[in-house]
C-alpha positions in Angstrom: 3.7 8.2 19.8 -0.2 7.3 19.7 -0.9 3.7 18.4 -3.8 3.4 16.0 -5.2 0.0 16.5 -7.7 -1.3 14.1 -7.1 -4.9 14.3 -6.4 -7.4 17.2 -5.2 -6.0 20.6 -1.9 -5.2 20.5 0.4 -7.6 22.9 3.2 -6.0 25.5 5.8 -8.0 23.0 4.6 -5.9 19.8 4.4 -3.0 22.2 7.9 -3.5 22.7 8.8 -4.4 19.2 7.0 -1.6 17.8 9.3 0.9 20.6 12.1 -0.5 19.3 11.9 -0.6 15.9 10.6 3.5 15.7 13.0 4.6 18.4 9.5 6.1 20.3 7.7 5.5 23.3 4.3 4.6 23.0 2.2 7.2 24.9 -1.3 5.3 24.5 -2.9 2.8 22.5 -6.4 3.8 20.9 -8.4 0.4 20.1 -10.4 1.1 17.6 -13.3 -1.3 15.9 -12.7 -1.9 12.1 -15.7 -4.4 12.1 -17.5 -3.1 9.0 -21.1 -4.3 7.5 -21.0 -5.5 4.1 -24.3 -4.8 3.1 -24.0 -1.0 3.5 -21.5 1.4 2.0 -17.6 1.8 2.7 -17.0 4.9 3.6 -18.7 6.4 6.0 -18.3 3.3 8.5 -14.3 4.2 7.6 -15.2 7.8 8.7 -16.9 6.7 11.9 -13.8 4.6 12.8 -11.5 7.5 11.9 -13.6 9.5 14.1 -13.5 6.9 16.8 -9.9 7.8 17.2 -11.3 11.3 19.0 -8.7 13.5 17.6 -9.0 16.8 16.6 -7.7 18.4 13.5 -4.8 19.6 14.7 -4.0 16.5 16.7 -4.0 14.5 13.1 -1.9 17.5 11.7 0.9 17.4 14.2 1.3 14.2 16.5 3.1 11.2 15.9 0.8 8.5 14.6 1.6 4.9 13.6 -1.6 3.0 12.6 -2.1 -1.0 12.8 -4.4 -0.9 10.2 -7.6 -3.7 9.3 -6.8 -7.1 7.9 -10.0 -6.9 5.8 -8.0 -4.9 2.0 -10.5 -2.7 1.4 -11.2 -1.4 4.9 -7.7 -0.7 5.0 -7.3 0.5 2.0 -10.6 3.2 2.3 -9.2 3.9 5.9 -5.4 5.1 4.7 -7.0 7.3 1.7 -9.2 8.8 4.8 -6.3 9.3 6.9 -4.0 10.8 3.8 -7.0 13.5 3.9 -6.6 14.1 7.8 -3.2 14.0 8.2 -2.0 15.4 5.2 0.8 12.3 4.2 0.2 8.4 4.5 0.8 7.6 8.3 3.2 4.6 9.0 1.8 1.6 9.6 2.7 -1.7 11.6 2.8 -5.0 9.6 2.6 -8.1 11.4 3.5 -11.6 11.0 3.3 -15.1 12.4 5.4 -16.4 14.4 6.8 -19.7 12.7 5.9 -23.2 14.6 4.3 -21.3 17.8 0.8 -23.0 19.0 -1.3 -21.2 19.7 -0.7 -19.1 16.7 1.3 -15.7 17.8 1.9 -12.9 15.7 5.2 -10.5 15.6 5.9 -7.1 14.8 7.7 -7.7 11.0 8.6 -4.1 10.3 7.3 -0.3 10.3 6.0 0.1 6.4 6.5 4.1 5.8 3.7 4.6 3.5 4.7 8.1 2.6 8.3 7.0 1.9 6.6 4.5 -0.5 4.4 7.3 -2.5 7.3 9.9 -2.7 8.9 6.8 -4.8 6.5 5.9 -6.7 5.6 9.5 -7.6 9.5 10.0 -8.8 8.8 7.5 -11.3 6.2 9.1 -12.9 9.4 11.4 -14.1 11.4 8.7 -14.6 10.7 5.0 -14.3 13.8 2.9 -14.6 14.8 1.2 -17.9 14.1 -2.8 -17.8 
């Protein structure tokens, strides 16, 4: 599985975490810069940093991707609509959390959010929403 990293580096504990929780290996880890200037438009410094990745079409079509995407919303937010349009279904993504009481602060790998999972939901309520 290749890593997606857009925010801090990832630690050997997440690395772990992240193996264990997806039943994968990790193959690499691609670091990727999400810093974005406010003062000029969204989306093409989201292109540049899904073209930082270096993958080719096919690559985004067929390997097994897990993205740690930015903390900044809408960087994240442009970055998985971009990556819906490269790979074809929302790519999984790694949602971290603190680790209570540890100094210095420590983050934890809190689950594997399946994006696509999410939408196929969603998109069978549009049929049918439950009553409530």
């Amino acid at each position: 599985m290749i890593v997606l990293n857009f925010a801090h580096p990832i630690t050997e504990e997440q690395r772990t975490q992240i193996e264990a929780l997806t039943g994968q290996t990790i193959e690499r880890v691609v670091d990727i810069p999400s810093q974005i200037d406010v003062q000029h438009p969204l989306a093409p410094q989201v292109v540049a940093m899904a073209d930082a990745a270096g993958l080719s079409p096919a690559e985004w079509q067929t390997l097994p991707i897990l993205v740690n995407p930015p903390s900044l919303n809408f960087s994240a937010a442009a970055l998985l609509a971009e990556l819906h349009g490269r790979m074809g279904y929302f790519p999984p993504i790694v949602r971290l959390r603190p680790v209570q009481g540890s100094v210095p602060p420590r983050f934890e790998v809190a689950e594997i959010v399946d994006l696509q999972r999410i939408r196929e939901r969603a998109r069978a309520w549009r049929s049918a929403p439950p009553e409530g």
